[in-house]
C-alpha positions in Angstrom: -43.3 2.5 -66.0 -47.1 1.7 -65.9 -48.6 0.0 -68.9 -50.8 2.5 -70.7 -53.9 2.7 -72.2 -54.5 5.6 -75.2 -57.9 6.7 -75.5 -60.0 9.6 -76.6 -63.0 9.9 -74.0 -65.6 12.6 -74.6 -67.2 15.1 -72.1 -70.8 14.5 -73.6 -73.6 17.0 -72.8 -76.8 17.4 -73.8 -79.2 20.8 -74.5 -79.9 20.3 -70.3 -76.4 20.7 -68.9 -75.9 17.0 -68.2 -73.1 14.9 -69.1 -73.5 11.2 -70.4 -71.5 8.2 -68.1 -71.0 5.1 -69.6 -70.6 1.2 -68.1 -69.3 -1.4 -70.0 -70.7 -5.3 -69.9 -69.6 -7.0 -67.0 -68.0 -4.0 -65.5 -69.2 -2.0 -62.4 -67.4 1.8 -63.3 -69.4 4.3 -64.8 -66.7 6.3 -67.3 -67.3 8.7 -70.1 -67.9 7.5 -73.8 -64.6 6.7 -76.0 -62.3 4.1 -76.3 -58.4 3.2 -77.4 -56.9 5.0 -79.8 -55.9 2.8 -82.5 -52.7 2.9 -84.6 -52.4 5.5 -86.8 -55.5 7.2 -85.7 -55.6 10.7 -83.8 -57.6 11.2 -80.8 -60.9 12.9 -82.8 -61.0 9.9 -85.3 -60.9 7.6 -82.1 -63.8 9.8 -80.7 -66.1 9.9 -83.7 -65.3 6.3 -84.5 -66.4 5.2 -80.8 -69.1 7.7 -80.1 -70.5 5.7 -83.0 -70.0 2.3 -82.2 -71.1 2.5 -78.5 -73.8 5.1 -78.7 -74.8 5.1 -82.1 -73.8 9.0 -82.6 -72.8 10.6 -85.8 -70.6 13.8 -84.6 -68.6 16.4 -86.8 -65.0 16.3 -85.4 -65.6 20.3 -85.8 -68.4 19.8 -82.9 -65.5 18.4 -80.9 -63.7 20.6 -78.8 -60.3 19.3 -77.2 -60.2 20.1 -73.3 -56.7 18.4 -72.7 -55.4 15.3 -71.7 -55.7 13.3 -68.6 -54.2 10.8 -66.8 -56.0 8.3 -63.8 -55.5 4.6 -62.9 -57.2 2.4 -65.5 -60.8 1.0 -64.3 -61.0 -2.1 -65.4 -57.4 -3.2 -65.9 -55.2 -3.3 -62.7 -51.9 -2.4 -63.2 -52.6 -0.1 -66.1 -53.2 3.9 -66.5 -55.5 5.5 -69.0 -54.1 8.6 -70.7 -57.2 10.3 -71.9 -57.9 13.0 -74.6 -60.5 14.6 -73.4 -62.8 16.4 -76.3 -66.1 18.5 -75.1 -69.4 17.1 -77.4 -72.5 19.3 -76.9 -75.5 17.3 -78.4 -78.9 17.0 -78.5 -78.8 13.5 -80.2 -80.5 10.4 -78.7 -78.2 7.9 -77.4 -78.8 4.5 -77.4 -76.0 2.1 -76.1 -74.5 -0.2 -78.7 -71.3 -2.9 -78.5 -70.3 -3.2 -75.2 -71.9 -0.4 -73.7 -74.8 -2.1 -71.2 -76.3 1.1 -69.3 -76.1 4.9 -69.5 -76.8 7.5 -67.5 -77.4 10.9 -67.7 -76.0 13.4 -64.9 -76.5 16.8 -63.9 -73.9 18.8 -62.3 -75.1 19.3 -59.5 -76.3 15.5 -58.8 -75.2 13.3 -56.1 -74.0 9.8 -57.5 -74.4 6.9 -55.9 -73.0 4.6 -58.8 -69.4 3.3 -58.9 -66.8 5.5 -61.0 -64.0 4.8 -63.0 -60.9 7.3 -61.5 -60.6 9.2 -64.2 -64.2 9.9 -64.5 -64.6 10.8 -60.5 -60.9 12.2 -59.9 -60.6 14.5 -63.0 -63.7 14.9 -65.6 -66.6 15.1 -63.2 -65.1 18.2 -61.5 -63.7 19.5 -64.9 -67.5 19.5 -66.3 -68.9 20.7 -63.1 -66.8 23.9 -63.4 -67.5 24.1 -67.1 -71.1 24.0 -66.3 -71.6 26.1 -63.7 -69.5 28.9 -65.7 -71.7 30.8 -68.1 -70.7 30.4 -71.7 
């Protein structure tokens, strides 16, 4: 049985169609925003709680829309998987990373990445979004 790691991660995108990636200090993996779950704690109080402390982003838990939940390899902790909560965030907000967050970047669909990317991120949310994105609302 793998060790696991709750956390609520969210599918961020702004009024262009692109979707925020995170990295942490002292990592390489570019993930999405979020962070553990804590005890007693669902998965949008995790979300709004971390979207604020890494990015400085106030969100309604109304704007946040559940997409499922996800499982990869953990990025940064071998030997560990991440079971994600994945919520869809449309905002128009500025970002500006905050505690442990040391670069963002914005994506578009359609872009080529040549930065390193947690599992979860390449294996399961990036072509989640890219099918949500390329479907008209």
């Amino acid at each position: 049985m793998p060790n696991i790691i709750r956390i609520a991660a969210a599918l961020l995108i702004d009024p262009q169609g692109r979707t925020l990636l995170v990295r942490k200090r002292g990592t390489q993996a570019f993930m999405q925003p979020g962070g553990k779950i804590d005890a007693g704690e669902s998965p949008v109080e995790a979300l709004v709680r971390e979207l604020h402390e890494e990015l400085g982003l106030r969100i309604d838990p109304a704007q946040a829309a559940h997409m499922g939940a996800f499982s990869a390899p953990a990025a940064n902790e071998p030997g560990f998987e991440v079971h994600a909560e994945l919520f869809r965030v449309d905002t128009a907000e500025a970002v500006v990373p905050a505690a442990e967050i040391e670069e963002v970047v914005w994506v578009a669909a359609d872009q080529a990445l040549a930065v390193a990317l947690a599992p979860l991120t390449r294996d399961l949310i990036l072509p989640l979004y890219r099918q949500a994105v390329s479907v008209p609302r």
